[in-house]
C-alpha positions as CSV (number, residue, x, y, z in Angstrom):
1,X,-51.3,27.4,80.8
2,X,-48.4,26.1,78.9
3,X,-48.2,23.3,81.0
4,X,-51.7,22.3,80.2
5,X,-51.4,23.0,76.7
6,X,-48.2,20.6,76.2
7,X,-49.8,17.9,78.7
8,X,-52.9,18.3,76.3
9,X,-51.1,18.1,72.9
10,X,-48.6,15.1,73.9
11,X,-51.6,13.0,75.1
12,X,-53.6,13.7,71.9
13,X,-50.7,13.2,69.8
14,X,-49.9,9.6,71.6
15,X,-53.7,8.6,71.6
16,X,-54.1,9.5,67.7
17,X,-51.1,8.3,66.6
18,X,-51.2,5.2,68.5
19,X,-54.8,4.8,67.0
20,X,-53.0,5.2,63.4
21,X,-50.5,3.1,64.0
22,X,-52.7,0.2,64.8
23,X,-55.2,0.7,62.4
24,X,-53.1,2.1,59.2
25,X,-49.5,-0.2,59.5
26,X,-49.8,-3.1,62.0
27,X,-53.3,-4.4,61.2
28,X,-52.5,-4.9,57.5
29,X,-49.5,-6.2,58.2
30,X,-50.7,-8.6,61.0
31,X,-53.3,-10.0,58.7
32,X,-51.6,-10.8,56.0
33,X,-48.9,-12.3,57.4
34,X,-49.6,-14.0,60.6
35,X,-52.2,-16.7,61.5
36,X,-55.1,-15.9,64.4
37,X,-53.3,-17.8,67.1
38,X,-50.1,-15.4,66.4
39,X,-52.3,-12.4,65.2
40,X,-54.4,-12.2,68.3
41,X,-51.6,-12.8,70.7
42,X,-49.9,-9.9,69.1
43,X,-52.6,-7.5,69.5
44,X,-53.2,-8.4,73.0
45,X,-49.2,-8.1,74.0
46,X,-49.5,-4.6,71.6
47,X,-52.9,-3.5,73.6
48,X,-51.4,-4.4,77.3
49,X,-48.4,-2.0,76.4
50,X,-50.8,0.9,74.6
51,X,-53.8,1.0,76.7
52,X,-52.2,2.0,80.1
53,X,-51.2,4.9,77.9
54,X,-54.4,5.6,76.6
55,X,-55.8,5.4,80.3
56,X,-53.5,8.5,80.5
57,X,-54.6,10.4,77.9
58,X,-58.1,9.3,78.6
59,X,-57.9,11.4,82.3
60,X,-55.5,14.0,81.1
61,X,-57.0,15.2,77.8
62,X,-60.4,16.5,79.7
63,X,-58.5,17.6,83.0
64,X,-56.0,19.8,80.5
65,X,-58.7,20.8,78.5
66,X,-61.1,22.0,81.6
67,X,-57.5,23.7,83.0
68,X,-57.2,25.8,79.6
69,X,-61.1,26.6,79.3
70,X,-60.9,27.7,82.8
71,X,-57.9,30.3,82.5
72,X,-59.6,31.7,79.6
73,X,-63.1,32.3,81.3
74,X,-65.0,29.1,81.5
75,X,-67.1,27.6,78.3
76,X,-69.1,30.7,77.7
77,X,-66.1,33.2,76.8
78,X,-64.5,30.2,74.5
79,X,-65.2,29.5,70.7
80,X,-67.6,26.7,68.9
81,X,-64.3,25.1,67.8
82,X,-63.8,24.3,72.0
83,X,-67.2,23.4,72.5
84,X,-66.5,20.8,69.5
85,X,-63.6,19.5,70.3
86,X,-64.9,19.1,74.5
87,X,-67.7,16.9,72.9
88,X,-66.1,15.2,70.2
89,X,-63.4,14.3,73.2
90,X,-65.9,13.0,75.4
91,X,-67.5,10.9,72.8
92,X,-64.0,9.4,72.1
93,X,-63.4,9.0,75.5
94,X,-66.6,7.1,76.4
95,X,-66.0,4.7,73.5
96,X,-62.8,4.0,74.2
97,X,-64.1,3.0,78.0
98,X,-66.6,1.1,76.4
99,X,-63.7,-0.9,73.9
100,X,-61.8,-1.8,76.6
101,X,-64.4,-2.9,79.1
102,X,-66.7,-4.4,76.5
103,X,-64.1,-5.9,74.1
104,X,-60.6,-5.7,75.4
105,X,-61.1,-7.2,79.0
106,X,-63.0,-10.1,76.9
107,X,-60.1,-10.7,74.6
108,X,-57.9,-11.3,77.0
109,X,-59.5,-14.1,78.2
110,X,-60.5,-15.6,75.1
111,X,-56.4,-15.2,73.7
112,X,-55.3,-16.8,77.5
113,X,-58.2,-19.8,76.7
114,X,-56.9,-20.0,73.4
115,X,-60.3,-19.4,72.1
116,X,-59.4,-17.9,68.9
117,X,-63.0,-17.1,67.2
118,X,-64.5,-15.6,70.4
119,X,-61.2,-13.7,70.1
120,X,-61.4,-12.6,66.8
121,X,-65.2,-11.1,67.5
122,X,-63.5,-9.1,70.1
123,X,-60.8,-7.8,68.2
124,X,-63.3,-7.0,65.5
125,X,-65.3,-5.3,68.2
126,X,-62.4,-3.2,68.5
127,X,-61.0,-3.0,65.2
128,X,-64.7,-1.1,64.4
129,X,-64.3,1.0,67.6
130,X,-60.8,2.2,66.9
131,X,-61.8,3.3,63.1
132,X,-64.5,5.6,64.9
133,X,-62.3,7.2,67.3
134,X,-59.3,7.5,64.8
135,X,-61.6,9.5,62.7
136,X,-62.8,11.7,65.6
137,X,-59.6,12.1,66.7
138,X,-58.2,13.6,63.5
139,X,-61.4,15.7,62.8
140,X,-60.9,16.5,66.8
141,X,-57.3,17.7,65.7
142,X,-58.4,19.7,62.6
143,X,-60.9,21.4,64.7
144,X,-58.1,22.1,67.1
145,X,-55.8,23.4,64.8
146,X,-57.9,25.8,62.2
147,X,-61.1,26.2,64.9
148,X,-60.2,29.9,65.9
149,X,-60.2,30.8,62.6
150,X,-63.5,29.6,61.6
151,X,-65.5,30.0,64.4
């Protein structure tokens, strides 16, 4: 169980705080201060190095979730704040599939064809997705961390 829990928490904590990163410090940053040619080859360099990690915590989090809920007697013996988080998870994780295969993948190939508006709609494509999951992650982690006492 221990395993499953520190598998679980280090994958949470990279997803989120990658999510944070991105969307609190370098976004700003990158906007204000570099032009779209520079701005969009930085996020898809920044991306290429974050999203194999996210593919990670994307498998890991439900298989270390379904481990935990299993050695504690399967959904029905577990509390609302588990049921929450399991759905709230899977949301996250089917709109982060859907970022990377629906906007991602395309703004690679706009960035390599140096097609910088049908790169920016990308990015903003996932700029809007990453604000959804950041916020369901950290209501995901609040759940997580004061659940069993309120449920």
């Amino acid at each position: 169980m221990s395993i499953a829990i520190t598998i679980h928490l280090l994958c949470a904590i990279i997803w989120i705080g990658g999510m944070f990163f991105a969307y609190v410090a370098l976004r700003p940053v990158a906007a204000s201060q570099l032009e779209p040619p520079q701005r969009l080859n930085l996020w898809a360099a920044t991306f290429r190095r974050f999203f194999p990690w996210v593919w990670v915590a994307v498998l890991a989090l439900p298989l270390s979730g379904y481990w935990m809920v299993g050695t504690m007697g399967g959904f029905g013996a577990v509390g609302m704040h588990i049921h929450i988080m399991n759905g709230l998870g899977l949301l996250m994780v089917l709109l982060y599939i859907h970022l990377f295969f629906a906007h991602y993948r395309p703004l690679l190939l706009h960035v390599a064809a140096g097609d910088w508006p049908g790169a920016g709609k990308s990015l903003a494509g996932i700029r809007k997705i990453i604000a959804v999951n950041l916020s369901l992650g950290l209501i995901v982690a609040t759940v997580a961390g004061y659940g069993r006492y309120y449920w």
